[in-house]
N, C-alpha and C positions, 0 to 999 in steps of 0.2 A: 536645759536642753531636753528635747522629747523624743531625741535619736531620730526622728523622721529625716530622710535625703531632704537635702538645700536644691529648693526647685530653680537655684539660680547658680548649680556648680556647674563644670565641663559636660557640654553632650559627648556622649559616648562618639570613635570614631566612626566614621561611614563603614560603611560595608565595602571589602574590596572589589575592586571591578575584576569581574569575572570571565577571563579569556581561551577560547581554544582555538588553538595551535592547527592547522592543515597543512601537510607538507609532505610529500613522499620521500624524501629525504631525512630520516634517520636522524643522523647530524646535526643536519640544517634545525630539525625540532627540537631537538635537546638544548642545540643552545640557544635557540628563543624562547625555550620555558627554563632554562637558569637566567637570563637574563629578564626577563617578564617579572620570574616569583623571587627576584631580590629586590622588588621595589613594596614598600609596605600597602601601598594600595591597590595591589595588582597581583592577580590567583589564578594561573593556568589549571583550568577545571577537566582539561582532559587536550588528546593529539589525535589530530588524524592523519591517516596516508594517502586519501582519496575524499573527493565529492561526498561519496556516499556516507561514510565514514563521520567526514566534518557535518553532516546534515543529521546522524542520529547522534553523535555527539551533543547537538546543537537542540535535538527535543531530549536527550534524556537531563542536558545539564542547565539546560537557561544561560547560557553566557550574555554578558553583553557586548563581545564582542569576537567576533572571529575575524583570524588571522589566514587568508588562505590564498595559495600557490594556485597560477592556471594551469601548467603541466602536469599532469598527474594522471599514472594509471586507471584502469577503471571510467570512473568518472571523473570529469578534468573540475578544473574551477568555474570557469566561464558556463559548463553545462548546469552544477549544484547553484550557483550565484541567486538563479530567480527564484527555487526553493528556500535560499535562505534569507535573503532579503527581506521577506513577511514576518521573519520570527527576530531579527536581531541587525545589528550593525555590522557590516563587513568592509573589513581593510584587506586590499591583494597585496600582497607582496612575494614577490616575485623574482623572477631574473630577463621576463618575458617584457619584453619593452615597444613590441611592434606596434606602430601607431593604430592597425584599426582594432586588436587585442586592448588597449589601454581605452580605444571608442566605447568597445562592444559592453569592457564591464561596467566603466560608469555609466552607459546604457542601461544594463541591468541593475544599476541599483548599488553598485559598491560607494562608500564611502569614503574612499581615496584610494590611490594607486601609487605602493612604494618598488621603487625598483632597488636588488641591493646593491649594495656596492655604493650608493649613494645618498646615504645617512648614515648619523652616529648612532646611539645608544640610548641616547638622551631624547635625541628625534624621534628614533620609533617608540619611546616611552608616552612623550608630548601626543603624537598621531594617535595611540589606540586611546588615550584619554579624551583627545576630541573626536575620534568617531564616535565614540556614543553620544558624543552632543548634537553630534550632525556637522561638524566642522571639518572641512575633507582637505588632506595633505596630498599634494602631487610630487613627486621628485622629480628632476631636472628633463629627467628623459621623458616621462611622463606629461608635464606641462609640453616641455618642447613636440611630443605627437598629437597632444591633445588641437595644439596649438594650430598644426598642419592638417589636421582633420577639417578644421573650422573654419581654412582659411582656402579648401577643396584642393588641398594637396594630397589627399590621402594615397594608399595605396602605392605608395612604397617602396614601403617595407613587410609587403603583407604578408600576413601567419594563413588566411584563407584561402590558400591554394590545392586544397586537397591531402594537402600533406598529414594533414593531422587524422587523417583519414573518418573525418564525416562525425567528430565529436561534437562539435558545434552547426548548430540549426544557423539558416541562412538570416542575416537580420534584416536584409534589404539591399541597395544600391549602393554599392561604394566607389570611389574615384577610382578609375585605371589610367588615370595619366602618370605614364612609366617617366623615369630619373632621367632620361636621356631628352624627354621634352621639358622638365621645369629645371634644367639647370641653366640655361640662358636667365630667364625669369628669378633664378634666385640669384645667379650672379650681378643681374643688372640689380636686385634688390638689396644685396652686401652692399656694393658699389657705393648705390642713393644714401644708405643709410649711415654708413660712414662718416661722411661727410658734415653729420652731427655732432661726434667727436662725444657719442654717450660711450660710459664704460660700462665692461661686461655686465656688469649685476643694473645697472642702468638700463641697459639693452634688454635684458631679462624681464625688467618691470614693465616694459614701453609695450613691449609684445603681448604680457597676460593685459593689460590696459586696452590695448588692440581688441582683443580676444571677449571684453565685454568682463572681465573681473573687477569685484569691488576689490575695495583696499582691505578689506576681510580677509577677502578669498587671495588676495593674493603675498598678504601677511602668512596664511597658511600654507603656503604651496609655495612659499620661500623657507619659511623658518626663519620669521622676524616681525617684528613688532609693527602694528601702525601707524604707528610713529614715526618710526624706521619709513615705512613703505610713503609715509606722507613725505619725510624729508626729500625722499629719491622724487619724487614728482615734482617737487618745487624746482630742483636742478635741472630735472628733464622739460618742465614747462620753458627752462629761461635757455637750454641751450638748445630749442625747437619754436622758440618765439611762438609759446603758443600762450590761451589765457583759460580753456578747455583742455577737457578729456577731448573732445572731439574733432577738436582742430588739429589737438596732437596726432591724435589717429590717423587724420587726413595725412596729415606730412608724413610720416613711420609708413605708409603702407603706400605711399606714393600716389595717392588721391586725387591728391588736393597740392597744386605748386605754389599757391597764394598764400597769404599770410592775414588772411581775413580773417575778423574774431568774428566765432557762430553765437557770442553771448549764453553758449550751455555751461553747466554748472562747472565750475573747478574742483570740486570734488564729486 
């Protein structure tokens, strides 16, 4: 033996993924950084209570990833978002769920939008490990506004009324068609859809499908496999007679009343 290291033993582990915490909430941050640093891969490298805060946090520490609330004294999220977006990966999490607020940050550049109250432990673990890959989680409320943005319903439930008193720069045009015009429109579109007889989480995938998501993206923005998200299509293809993503569409969005195959791909 010549005591030289066996260039064929264990690599050392990875380095943990390095996160800071933005949350004006006290509380709310303590127990996302005991939850965070009981995982062996994952080191909340500092907290902020404000924008400004999480942004020199963000150059004095290098994280890979921040964790950051839109409401917030001072500087809000949605204002810090484009300054930090250059330097690292950003996950919102939240309590703020208004459809054009959930538009305006994947706008800017966040890497998903968690709303709380609507994931576990394990989830928000899995999300800040794929936002630095680039893999972006939406939670239910989330996908569901993102969904309504896309489909020019926006506008709401808007946060951009002034209210916030002029923290956030204008981004551009957004729907004003008020609740009391698309509720015909959404009633006749329960109705249609019904009729399908897909179930909730069925219903769930048909809509991100609609909305132009791969089975990637919408593996992630459920919290399930693709496997999983492929199964659900095969049931939703056969209880929509369709042989397409786009024939599905047609029917799901009330398109198309025909049963015609467009010959696009099935996956």
């Amino acid at each position: 033996m010549t005591g030289e290291p066996n260039p064929f033993g264990e690599a050392p582990p990875p380095d943990p993924l390095r996160v800071v915490v933005a949350d004006d909430n006290p509380v709310v941050r303590a127990g996302l950084t005991a939850l965070l640093s009981g995982r062996e891969d994952l080191e909340v490298v500092a907290e902020a209570a404000d924008g400004r805060e999480a942004y020199e946090a963000t150059l004095a520490h290098t994280p890979d990833v921040v964790l950051l609330d839109v409401r917030m004294p001072g500087v809000d999220g949605l204002t810090a978002l484009p300054h930090l977006v250059p330097l690292t990966a950003v996950l919102m999490l939240t309590y703020s769920g208004e459809s054009d607020i959930v538009h305006e940050a994947l706008r800017r550049g966040a890497n998903g939008y968690l709303v709380h109250g609507e994931f576990t432990p394990d989830e928000l673990v899995t999300a800040v490990r794929d936002a630095r890959r680039g893999r972006p989680h939406l939670t239910p409320t989330a996908a569901g506004r993102l969904l309504a943005q896309l489909r020019g319903e926006g506008g709401v439930d808007s946060a951009f009324d002034g209210s916030a008193g002029g923290s956030w720069p204008d981004a551009g045009p957004t729907s004003t068609k008020n609740l009391s015009q698309l509720q015909p429109d959404v009633a006749q579109s329960v109705s249609d859809k019904s009729a399908y007889g897909l179930s909730a989480r069925e219903a769930e995938i048909m809509d991100l499908i609609a909305s132009g998501m791969s089975n990637q993206q919408i593996a992630a923005t459920c919290f399930i496999s693709e496997k999983t998200v492929k199964n659900h299509i095969n049931r939703i293809f056969a209880k929509l007679h369709s042989t397409s993503r786009a024939e599905a569409t047609a029917k799901w969005l009330g398109t198309s009343r025909s049963s015609a195959r467009d010959g696009g791909g099935r996956w």
